[in-house]
C-alpha positions, 0 to 999 in steps of 0.5 A, spaced: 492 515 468 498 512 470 504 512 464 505 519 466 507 517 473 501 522 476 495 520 477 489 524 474 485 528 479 479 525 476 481 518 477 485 520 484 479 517 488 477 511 485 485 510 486 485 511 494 479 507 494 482 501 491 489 501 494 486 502 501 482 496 500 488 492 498 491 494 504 485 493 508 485 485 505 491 484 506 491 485 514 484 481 514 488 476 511 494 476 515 489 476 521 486 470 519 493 466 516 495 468 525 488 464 527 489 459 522 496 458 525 492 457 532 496 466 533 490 470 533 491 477 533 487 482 534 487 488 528 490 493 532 496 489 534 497 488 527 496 496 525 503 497 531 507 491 527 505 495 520 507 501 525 515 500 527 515 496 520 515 503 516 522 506 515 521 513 512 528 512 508 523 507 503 518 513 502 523 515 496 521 515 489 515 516 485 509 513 484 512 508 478 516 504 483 511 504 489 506 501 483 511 497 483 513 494 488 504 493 490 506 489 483 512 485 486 508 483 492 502 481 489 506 477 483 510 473 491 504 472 493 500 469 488 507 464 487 505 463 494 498 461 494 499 456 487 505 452 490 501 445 491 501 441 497 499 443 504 503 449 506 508 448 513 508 454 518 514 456 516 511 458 509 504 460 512 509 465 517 512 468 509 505 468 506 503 473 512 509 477 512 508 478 504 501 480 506 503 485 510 508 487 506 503 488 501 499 492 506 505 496 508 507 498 500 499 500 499 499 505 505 506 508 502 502 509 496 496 512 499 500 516 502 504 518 496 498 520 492 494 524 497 501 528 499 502 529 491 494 531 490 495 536 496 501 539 492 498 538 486 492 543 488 497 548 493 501 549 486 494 551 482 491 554 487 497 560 487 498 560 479 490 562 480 493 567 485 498 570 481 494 571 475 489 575 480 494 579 481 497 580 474 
């Protein structure tokens, strides 16, 4: 599915689903990270900071290197979470920044998918077109 750096329009769904949950997690904990620090935030404001967090120059690349950095991510986080002993603020702050640097990483490449499903299709739909016509 994945080797080829495109995603199979039969498996591009279940793809979506899966990253929009990763993404969806990674906010609700963050959210519960803040409000285990005594800093609760609601889902929206969490949304804006993802909001003016996203630079449109990190949206280059395929789909390998946005796998990548989810990868890169997931692997920082589970460092995170193995360490012993009682987390301090200042690791509780880079454990929640690495959510939502997860969850950003997801949206990206959500959105990658779908434009590229969608330029996917544009392209058949005018190859059927032009063998219409011939």
């Amino acid at each position: 599915m994945i080797s080829t750096g495109k995603i199979m329009p039969e498996n591009e769904e279940s793809v979506r689903e899966c990253i929009e949950y990763m993404a969806a997690c990674s906010l609700l904990l963050t959210k519960e990270l803040c409000r285990q620090m005594e800093h609760p935030v609601t889902t929206d404001k969490l949304m804006k900071k993802l909001q003016t967090n996203y630079s449109v120059h990190k949206d280059s690349g395929g789909l390998r290197s946005r796998l990548e950095d989810i990868r890169s991510n997931m692997t920082e986080i589970n460092q995170m979470i193995d360490n012993s002993g009682i987390r301090t603020e200042a690791d509780q702050k880079q454990l929640g920044g690495s959510y939502l640097r997860l969850a950003l990483n997801c949206i990206r490449t959500e959105m990658f998918i779908e434009l590229e499903f969608q330029a996917e299709q544009q392209k058949q739909e005018k190859e059927a077109i032009l063998r219409l016509n011939m």
